[in-house]
C-alpha positions as CSV (number, residue, x, y, z in Angstrom):
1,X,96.5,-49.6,-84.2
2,X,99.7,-49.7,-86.5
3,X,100.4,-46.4,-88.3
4,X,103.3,-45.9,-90.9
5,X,105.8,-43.4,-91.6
6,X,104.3,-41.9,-95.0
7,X,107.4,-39.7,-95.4
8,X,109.2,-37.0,-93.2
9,X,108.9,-32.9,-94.5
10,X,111.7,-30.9,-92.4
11,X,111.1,-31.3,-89.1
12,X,107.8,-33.7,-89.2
13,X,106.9,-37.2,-90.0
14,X,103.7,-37.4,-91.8
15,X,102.2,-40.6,-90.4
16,X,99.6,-42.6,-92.4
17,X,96.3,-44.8,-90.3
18,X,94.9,-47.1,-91.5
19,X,91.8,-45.2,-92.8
20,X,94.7,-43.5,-94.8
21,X,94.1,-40.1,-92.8
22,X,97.6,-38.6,-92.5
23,X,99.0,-36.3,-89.9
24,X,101.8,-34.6,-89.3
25,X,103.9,-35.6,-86.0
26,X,107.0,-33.6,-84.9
27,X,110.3,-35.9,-85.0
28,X,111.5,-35.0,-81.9
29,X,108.5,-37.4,-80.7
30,X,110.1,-39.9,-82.3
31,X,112.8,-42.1,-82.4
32,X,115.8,-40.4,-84.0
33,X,116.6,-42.9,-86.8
34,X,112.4,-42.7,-87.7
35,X,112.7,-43.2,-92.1
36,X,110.4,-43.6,-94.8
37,X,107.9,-46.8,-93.8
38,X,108.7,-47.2,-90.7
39,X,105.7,-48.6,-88.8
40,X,104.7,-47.7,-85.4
41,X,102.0,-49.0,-82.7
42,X,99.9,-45.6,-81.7
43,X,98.8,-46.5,-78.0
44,X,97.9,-44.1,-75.4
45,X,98.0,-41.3,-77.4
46,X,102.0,-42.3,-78.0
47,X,104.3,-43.9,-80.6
48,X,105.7,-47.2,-80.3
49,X,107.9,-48.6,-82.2
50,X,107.0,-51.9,-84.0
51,X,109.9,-53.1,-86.0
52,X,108.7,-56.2,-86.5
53,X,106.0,-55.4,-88.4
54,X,108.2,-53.0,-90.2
55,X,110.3,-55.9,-91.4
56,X,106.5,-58.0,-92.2
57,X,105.6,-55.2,-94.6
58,X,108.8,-55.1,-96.1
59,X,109.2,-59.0,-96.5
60,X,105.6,-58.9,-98.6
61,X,106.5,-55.6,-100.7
62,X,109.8,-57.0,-101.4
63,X,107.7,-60.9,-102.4
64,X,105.8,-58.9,-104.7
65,X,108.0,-57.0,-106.2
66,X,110.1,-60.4,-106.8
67,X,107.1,-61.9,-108.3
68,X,106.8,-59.2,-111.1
69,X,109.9,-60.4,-112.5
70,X,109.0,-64.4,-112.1
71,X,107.3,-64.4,-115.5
């Protein structure tokens, strides 16, 4: 399952599934350069890191954004 980085509050990162149910994860489980949408594989009870779809997501926010301007 892919969860993202919703947004970090002092010493947490509040992580968003995909039924949009957030919770709250200390940093210090995470990778120390964790920001803002960063997307993570949630395996095992543990957080991967999935930069790849990280950089997907982006790519399509960044296409739609784009395409608001096109007209």
């Amino acid at each position: 399952m892919i969860v993202i980085v919703d947004r970090i509050e002092n010493q947490f990162a509040v992580m968003e599934y995909p039924d949009r149910k957030t919770i709250d994860v200390p940093l210090k489980e995470l990778p120390g350069d964790v920001k803002r949408g960063d997307c993570f594989k949630y395996i095992d009870e543990k957080f991967i890191p999935a930069p790849e779809e990280t950089a997907l997501r982006k790519a399509q926010i960044e296409e739609i954004f784009e395409s608001l301007w096109e007209k």
